[in-house]
RODO-2510 file (C-alpha; in nm, 4 decimals, decimal comma):
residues 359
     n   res          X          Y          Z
     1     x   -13,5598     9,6912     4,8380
     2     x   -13,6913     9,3904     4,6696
     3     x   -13,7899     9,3412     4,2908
     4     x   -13,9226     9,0122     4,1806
     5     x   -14,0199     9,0099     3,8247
     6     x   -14,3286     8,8057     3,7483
     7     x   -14,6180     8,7277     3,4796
     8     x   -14,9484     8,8994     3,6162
     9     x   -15,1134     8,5582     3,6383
    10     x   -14,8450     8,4424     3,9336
    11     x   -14,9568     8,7318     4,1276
    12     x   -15,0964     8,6216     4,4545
    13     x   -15,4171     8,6991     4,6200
    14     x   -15,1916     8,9325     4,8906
    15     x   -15,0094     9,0895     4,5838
    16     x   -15,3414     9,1199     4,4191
    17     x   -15,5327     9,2768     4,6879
    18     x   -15,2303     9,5709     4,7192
    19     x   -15,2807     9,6206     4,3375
    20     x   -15,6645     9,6853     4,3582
    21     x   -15,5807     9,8961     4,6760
    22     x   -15,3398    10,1257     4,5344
    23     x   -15,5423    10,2021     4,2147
    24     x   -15,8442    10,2657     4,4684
    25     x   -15,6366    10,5004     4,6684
    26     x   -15,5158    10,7413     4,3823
    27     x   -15,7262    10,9369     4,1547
    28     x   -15,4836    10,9569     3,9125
    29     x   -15,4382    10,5880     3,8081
    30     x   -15,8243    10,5848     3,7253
    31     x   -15,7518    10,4587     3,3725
    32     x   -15,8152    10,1149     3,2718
    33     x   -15,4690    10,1036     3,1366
    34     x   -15,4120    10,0561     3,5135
    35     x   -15,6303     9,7722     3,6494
    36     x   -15,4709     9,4445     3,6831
    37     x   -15,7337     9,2431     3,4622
    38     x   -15,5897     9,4690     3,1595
    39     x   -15,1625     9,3318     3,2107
    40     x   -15,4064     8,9956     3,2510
    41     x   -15,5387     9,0559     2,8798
    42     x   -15,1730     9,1684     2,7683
    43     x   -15,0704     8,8295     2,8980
    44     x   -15,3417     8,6171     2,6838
    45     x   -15,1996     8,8214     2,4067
    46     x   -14,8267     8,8170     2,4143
    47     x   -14,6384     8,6069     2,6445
    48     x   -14,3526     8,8878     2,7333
    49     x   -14,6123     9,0570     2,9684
    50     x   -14,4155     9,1098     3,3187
    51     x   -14,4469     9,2752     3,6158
    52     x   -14,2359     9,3741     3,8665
    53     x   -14,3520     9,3476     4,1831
    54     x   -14,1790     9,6141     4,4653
    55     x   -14,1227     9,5476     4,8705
    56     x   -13,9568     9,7502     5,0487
    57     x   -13,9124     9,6293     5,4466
    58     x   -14,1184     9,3365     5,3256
    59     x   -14,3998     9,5606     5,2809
    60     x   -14,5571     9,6190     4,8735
    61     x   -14,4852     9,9097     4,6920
    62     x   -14,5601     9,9379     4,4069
    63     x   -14,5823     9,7945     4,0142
    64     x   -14,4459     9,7928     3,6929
    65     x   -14,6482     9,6225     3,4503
    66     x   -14,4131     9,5701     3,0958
    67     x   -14,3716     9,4142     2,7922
    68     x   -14,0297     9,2950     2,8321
    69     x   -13,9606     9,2266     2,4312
    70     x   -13,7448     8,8672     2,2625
    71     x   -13,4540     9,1019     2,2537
    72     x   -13,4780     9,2609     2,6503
    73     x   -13,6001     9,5991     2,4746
    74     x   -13,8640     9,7097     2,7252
    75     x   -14,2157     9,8782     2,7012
    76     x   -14,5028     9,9407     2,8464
    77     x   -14,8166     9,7349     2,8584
    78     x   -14,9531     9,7195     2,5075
    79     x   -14,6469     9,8541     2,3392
    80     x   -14,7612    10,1285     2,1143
    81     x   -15,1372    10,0726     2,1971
    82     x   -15,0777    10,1883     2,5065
    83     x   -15,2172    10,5020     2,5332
    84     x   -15,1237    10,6156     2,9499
    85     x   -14,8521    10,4698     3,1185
    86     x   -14,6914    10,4605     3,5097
    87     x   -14,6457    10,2541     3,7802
    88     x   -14,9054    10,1381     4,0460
    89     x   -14,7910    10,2674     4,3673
    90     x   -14,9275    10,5446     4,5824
    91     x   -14,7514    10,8623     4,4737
    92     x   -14,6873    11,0543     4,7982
    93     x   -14,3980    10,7258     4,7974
    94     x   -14,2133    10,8667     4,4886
    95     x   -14,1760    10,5756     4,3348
    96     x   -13,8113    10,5361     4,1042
    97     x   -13,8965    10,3306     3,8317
    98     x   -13,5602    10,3759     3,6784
    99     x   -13,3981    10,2096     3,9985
   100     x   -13,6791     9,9022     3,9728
   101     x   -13,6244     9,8187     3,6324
   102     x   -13,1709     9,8579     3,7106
   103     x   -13,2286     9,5604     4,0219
   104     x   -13,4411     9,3722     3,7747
   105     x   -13,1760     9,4204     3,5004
   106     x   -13,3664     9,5383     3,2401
   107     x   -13,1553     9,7589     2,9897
   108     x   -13,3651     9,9411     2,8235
   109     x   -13,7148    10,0339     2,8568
   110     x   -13,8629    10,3063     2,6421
   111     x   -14,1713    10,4550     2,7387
   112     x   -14,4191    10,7122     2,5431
   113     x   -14,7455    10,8206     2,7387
   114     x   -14,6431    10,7850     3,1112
   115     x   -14,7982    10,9982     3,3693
   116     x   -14,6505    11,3450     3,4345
   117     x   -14,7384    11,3249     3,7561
   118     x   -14,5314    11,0321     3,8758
   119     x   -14,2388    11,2049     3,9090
   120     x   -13,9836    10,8975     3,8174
   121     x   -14,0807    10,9370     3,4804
   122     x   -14,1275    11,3196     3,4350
   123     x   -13,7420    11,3448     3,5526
   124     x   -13,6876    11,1087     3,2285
   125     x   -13,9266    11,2406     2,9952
   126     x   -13,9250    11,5549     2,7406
   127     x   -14,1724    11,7839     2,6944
   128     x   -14,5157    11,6965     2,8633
   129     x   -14,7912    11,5698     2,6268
   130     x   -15,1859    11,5496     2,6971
   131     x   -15,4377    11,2642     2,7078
   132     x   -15,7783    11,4807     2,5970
   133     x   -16,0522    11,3901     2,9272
   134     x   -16,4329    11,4619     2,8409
   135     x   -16,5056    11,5163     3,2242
   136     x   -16,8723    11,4112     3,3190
   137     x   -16,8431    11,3895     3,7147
   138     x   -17,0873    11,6904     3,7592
   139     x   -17,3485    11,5131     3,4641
   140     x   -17,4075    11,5036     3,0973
   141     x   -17,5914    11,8519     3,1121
   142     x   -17,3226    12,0396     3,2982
   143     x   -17,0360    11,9104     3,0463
   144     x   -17,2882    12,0437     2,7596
   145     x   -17,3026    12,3414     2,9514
   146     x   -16,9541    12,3845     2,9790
   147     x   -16,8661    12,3055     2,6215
   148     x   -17,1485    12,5067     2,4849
   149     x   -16,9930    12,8421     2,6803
   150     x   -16,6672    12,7963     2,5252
   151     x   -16,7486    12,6519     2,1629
   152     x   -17,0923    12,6897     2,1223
   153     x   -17,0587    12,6347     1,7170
   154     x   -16,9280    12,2836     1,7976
   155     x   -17,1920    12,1653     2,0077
   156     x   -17,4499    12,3585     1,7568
   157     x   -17,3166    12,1751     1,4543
   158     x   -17,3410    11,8281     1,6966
   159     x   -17,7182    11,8980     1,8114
   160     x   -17,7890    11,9435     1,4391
   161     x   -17,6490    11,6817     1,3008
   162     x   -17,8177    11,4476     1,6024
   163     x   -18,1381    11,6391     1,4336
   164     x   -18,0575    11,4955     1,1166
   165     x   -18,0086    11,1359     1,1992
   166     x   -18,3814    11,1532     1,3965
   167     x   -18,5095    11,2449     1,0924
   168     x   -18,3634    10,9574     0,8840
   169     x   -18,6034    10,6636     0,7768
   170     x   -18,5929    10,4297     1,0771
   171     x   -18,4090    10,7033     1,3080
   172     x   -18,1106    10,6188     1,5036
   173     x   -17,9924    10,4033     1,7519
   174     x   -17,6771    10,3719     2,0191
   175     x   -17,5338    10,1101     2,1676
   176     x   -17,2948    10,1313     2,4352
   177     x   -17,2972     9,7253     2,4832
   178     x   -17,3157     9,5660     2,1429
   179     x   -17,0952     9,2372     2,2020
   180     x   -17,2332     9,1139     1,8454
   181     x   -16,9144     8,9232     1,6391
   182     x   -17,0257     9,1623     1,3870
   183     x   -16,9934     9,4325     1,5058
   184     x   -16,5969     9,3766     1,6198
   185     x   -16,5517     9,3027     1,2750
   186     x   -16,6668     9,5880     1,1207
   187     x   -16,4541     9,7667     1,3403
   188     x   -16,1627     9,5542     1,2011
   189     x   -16,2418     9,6083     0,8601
   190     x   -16,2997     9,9835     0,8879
   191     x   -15,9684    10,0564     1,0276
   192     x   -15,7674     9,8352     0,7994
   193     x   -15,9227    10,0271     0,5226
   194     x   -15,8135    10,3365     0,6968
   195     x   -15,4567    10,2698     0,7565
   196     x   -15,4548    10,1663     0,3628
   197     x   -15,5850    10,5007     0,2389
   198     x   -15,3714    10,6970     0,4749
   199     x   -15,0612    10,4876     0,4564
   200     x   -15,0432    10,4325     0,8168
   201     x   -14,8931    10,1188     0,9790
   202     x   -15,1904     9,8899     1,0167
   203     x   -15,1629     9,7592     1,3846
   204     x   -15,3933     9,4535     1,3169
   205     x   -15,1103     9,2990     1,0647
   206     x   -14,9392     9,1731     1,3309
   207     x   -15,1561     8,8621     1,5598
   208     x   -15,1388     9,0148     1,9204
   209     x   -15,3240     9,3248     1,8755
   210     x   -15,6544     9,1378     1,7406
   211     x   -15,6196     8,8990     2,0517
   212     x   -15,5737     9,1634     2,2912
   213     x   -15,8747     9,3124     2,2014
   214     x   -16,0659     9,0111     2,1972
   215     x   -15,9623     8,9151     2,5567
   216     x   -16,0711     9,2348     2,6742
   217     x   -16,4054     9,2447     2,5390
   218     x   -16,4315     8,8860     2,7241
   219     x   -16,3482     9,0834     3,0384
   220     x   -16,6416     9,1870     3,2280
   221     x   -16,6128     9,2715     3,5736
   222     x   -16,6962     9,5531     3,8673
   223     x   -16,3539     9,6997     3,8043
   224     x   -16,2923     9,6643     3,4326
   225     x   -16,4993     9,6078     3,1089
   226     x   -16,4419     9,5471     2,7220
   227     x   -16,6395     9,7434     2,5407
   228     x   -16,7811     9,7374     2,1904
   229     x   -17,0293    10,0605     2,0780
   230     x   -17,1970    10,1000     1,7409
   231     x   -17,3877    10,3269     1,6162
   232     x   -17,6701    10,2646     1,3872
   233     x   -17,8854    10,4716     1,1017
   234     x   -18,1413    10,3252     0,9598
   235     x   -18,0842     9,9974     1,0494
   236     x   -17,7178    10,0100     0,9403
   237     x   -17,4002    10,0151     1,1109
   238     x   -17,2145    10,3714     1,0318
   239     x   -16,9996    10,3722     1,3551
   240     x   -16,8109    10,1795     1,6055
   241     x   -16,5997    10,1536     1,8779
   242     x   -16,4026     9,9142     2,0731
   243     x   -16,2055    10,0291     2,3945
   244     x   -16,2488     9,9611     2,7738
   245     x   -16,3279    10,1211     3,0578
   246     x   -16,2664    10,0992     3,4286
   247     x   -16,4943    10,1533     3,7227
   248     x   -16,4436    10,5256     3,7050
   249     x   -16,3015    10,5910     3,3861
   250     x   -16,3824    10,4936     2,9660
   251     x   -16,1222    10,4938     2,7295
   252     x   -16,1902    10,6062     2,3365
   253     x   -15,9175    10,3238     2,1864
   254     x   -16,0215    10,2337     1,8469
   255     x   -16,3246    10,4270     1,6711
   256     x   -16,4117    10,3701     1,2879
   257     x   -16,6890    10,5276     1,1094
   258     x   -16,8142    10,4436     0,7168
   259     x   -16,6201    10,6854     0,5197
   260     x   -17,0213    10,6831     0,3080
   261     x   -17,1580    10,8948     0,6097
   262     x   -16,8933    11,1280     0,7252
   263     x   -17,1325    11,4357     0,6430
   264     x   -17,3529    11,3401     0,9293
   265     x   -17,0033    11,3075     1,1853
   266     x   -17,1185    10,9838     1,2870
   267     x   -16,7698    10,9277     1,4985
   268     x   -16,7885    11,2188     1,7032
   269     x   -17,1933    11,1533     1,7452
   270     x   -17,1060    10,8168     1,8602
   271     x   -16,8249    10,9476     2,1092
   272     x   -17,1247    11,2093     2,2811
   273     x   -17,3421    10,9151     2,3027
   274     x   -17,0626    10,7039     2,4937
   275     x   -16,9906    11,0187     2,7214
   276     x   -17,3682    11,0210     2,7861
   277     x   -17,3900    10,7062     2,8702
   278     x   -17,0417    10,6124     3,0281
   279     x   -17,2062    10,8964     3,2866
   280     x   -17,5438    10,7353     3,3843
   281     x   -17,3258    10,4234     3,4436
   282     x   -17,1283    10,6152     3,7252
   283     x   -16,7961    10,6987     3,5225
   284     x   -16,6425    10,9723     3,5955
   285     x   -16,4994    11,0739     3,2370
   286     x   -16,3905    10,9275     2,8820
   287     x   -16,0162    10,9513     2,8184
   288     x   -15,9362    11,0558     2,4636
   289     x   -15,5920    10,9572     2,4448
   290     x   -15,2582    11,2217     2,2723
   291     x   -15,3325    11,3843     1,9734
   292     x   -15,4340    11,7118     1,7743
   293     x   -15,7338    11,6370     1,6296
   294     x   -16,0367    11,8937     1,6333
   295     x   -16,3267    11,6880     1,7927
   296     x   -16,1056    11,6230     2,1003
   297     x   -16,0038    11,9742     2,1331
   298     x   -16,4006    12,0657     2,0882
   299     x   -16,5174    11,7796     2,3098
   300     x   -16,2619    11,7795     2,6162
   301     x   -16,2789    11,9596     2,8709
   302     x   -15,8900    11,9148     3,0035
   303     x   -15,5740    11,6813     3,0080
   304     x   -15,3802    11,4563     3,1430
   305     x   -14,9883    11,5466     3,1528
   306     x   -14,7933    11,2948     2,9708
   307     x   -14,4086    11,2425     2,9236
   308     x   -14,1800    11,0285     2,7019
   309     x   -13,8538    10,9342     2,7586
   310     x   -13,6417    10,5956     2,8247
   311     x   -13,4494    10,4596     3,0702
   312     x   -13,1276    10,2606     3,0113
   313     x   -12,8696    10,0500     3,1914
   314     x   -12,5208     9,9166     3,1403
   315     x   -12,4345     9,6921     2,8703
   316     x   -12,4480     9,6379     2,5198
   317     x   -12,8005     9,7074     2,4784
   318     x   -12,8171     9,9916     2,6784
   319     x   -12,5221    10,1967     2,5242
   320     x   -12,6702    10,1407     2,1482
   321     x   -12,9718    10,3092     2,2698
   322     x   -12,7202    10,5903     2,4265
   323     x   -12,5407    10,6309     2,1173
   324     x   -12,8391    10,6386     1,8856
   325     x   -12,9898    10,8760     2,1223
   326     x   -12,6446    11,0947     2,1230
   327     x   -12,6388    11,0862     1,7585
   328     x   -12,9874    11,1925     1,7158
   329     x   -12,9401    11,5364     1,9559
   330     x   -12,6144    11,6161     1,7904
   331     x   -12,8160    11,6143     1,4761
   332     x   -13,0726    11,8282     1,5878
   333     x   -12,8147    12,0779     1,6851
   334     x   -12,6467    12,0502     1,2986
   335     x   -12,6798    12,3683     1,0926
   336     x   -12,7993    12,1260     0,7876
   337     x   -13,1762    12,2567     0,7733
   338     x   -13,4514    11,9953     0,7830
   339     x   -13,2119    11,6805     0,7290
   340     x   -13,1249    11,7264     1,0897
   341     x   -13,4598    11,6119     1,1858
   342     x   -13,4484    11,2829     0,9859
   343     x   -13,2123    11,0857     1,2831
   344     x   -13,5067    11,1411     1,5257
   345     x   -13,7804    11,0906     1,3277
   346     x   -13,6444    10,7683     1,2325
   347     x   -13,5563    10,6553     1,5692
   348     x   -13,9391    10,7277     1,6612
   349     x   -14,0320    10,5362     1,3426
   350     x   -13,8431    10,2310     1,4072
   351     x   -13,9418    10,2512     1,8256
   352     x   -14,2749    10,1697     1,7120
   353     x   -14,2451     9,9268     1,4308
   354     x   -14,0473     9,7362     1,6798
   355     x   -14,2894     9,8000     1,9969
   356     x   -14,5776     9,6469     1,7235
   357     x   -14,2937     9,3605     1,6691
   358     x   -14,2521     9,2817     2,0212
   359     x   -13,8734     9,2639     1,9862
***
């Protein structure tokens, strides 16, 4: 086995073409988490974006896309913005990312939302998570359908309050497309104020995250697109999103709404108008990402296993990571009530603050 370890924009057109033909060949990576111009955005962004590139018998294999951190702490594309995770290789090959990332010497890489079904990481990870999926392959009516026979108050309270914003002076309008500077911004602004009132790390303190998002929303091609919704009542912006999408799949990344209209749900309005029209442009779904929040439970119609976990080498780096992890279960197993959570929870808390870091 060979492992070179390279920045996505020294791919070559062979390595390339085996990238694009993988991701065709497996239903699974249909994310656009997976496509190779999204590690190309992670590279405008932060200049630790690697990937290591597999042969085995001189033949590709497969692809680890990273973030390979100022301090050799590992993650995946994105860091903590990165919402599904894996390699790119077909999966009836079994690919061992743990044994990659050893012959490329990395010693440590800590991952979060990786696929469940690539079984390298599931042998790593804990207990399986779920990315929410609002699945439109059959058509826009037959996912109403579906939701409406299991939740019918949901989509009830959603037709009503679509009602409701007809009726406003000057109606309603979506936009699936809206590329105005605007309209980014308000995005910006909306969730900084949000992370402020909540108390929640604000992601766009630190430079990269801003410019990753900008370089995707430059990105427009047949196999992966920025893209930048709003939602308008009246003439005014109430809701907006910016995420991307692949050419079968749209991912819900970074949705703000005025906090002035939040009777009329103008988020989860926005979201049914993306998953009507991510549909009539041929995708087959819109991921929703982890998380327990209501409208994904009430809009999705199933999930996407996810596992977190790490994997860690020799060396010094390696065995701090061991130890802190050792220290954290032996905690967990203390009979000192809710204190023995605090080792783990800080662990997670200081995984991510670094991750947003890049270290």
């Amino acid at each position: 086995m060979q492992v070179d370890l390279r920045k996505p924009s020294e791919l070559t057109d062979a390595e390339r073409g085996a990238w694009r033909a993988f991701l065709a060949a497996e239903p699974t990576l249909a994310s656009p988490y997976f496509a190779l111009e999204f590690a190309e955005c992670c590279e405008e962004a932060r200049d630790d974006t690697r990937v290591l590139v597999v042969r085995e018998a001189g033949v590709i294999s497969g692809f680890l896309p990273f973030q390979a951190g100022r301090l050799g702490f590992a993650r995946p594309l994105a860091g903590p913005l990165g919402d599904v995770q894996g390699v790119i290789a077909p999966r009836v090959q079994t690919p061992d990312p743990a044994r990659w990332l050893a012959l490329a010497r990395v010693p440590v890489f800590e991952f979060h939302n990786a696929l469940a079904s690539q079984a390298g990481f599931a042998r790593a990870g804990g207990i399986p998570d779920g990315s929410w999926i609002i699945d439109v392959a059959d058509g826009f009516d037959a996912w109403q359908a579906s939701r409406k026979s299991i939740n019918a108050k949901a989509m009830r309270n959603i037709a009503t309050r679509l009602r409701r914003l007809e009726e406003v002076d000057g109606g309603y309008s979506f936009k699936m497309a809206d590329y105005r500077p605007e309209v980014f911004e308000t995005m910006i602004r909306l969730k900084r104020d949000q992370y402020r009132r909540t108390g929640v790390f604000d992601v766009f303190s630190v430079d990269w995250t801003g410019k990753l998002l900008k370089a995707i929303l430059r990105r427009q091609t047949d196999q992966f697109s920025g893209v930048c919704s709003s939602l308008s009542v009246g003439g005014q912006i109430v809701a907006v999103h910016v995420g991307m999408a692949s050419d079968r799949m749209c991912h819900y990344w970074f949705p703000a709404y005025e906090p002035d209209h939040s009777r009329l749900s103008p988020g989860v309005l926005l979201l049914v108008e993306m998953a009507r029209t991510a549909c009539a442009f041929g995708h087959l779904g819109v991921e929703l990402g982890t998380g327990d929040y209501g409208f994904k439970k009430d809009l999705a119609t199933s999930q996407t296993g996810l596992v977190s976990g790490r994997f860690t080498t020799g060396g010094l780096r390696g065995n701090l990571v061991r130890a802190a992890q050792g220290l954290s279960r032996a905690c967990r197993k203390a009979p000192i009530g809710p204190a023995r959570h605090w080792p783990e929870k800080a662990l997670r808390k200081v995984g991510r603050l670094t991750g947003f870091m890049a270290i």
